[in-house]
C-alpha positions, 0 to 999 in steps of 0.5 A: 533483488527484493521486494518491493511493499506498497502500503494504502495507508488509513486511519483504522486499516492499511492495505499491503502489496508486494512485489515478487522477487524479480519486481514484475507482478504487484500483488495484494498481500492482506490488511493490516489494522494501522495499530499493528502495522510496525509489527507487522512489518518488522516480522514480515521484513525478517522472513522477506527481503524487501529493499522498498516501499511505495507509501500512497500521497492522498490527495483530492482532486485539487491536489490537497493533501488529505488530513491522513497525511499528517499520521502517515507522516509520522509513520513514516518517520518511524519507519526511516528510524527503525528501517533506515536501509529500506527506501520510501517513496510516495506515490498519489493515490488518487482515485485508487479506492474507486479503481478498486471497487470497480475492479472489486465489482467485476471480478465475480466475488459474491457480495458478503465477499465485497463487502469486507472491508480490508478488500479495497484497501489491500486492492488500492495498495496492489493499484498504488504498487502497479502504478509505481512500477509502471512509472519506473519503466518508462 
C-alpha cells in the first residue's frame, strides 16, 4: 500500500502532507513554493510510493470557489499528464487555515516560530489529510 500526499494548494506556497505507509497518521511533510511544486514531486514520487492525493477545494462559507481555484486546476491538470497512475481526489478546506493557526497557537512554539510562513500551510494540508482519512472510515 502507499502513501497518500495532501497538498494546501496557494498561489506563492504549498503546504504538503502525508501518509505513512500503513495510510493511519497524517503527517506535516514541509512547504514547497508553487513554482517548484511539479519538481518537488516528481523527486519525491521516485524515493516514495505514493498511490494518492487529496488536493484542498477552497471555498467560502457560501460555498464559492475561491479565484485559487482556477490554477489549481490547471495544476491538476498537469499532474493527471505527468502522473496518470497516481489518483487525485479533492477535499474542502474550509476553515483549515484558522484550525491551523489555532492548533499553531497552542502548541507551545515560540513566536518567531509561529510566524513562518510555510507553517500553516503545511499545518492545513496535515488537516485536509486527516480529514480525508477520516472520511474514508466511515
Amino acid at each position: 500500500m502507499g502513501q497518500i500526499l495532501a497538498i494546501d494548494y496557494g498561489k506563492a506556497r504549498c503546504g504538503i502532507a502525508v501518509t505513512d505507509d500503513m495510510r493511519i497518521i497524517a503527517s506535516a511533510l514541509q512547504t514547497v513554493e508553487t513554482k517548484f511544486l511539479m519538481e518537488f514531486l516528481k523527486k519525491y514520487f521516485n524515493v516514495n510510493k505514493v498511490e494518492d492525493i487529496v488536493v484542498g477545494l477552497p471555498t467560502d462559507l457560501k460555498g464559492n470557489l475561491s479565484e485559487v481555484e482556477t490554477d489549481i486546476l490547471k495544476f491538476i491538470e498537469s499532474f493527471k499528464i505527468e502522473f496518470p497512475d497516481i489518483q487525485v481526489h479533492r477535499l474542502d478546506e474550509r476553515f483549515t487555515s484558522k484550525m491551523a493557526s489555532f492548533f499553531i497557537s497552542q502548541s507551545g512554539k515560540s513566536k518567531k516560530q509561529r510566524q513562518e510562513k510555510g507553517l500553516i500551510d503545511k499545518v492545513s494540508a496535515t488537516i485536509i489529510l486527516q480529514n480525508f482519512l477520516e472520511q474514508r472510515t466511515r
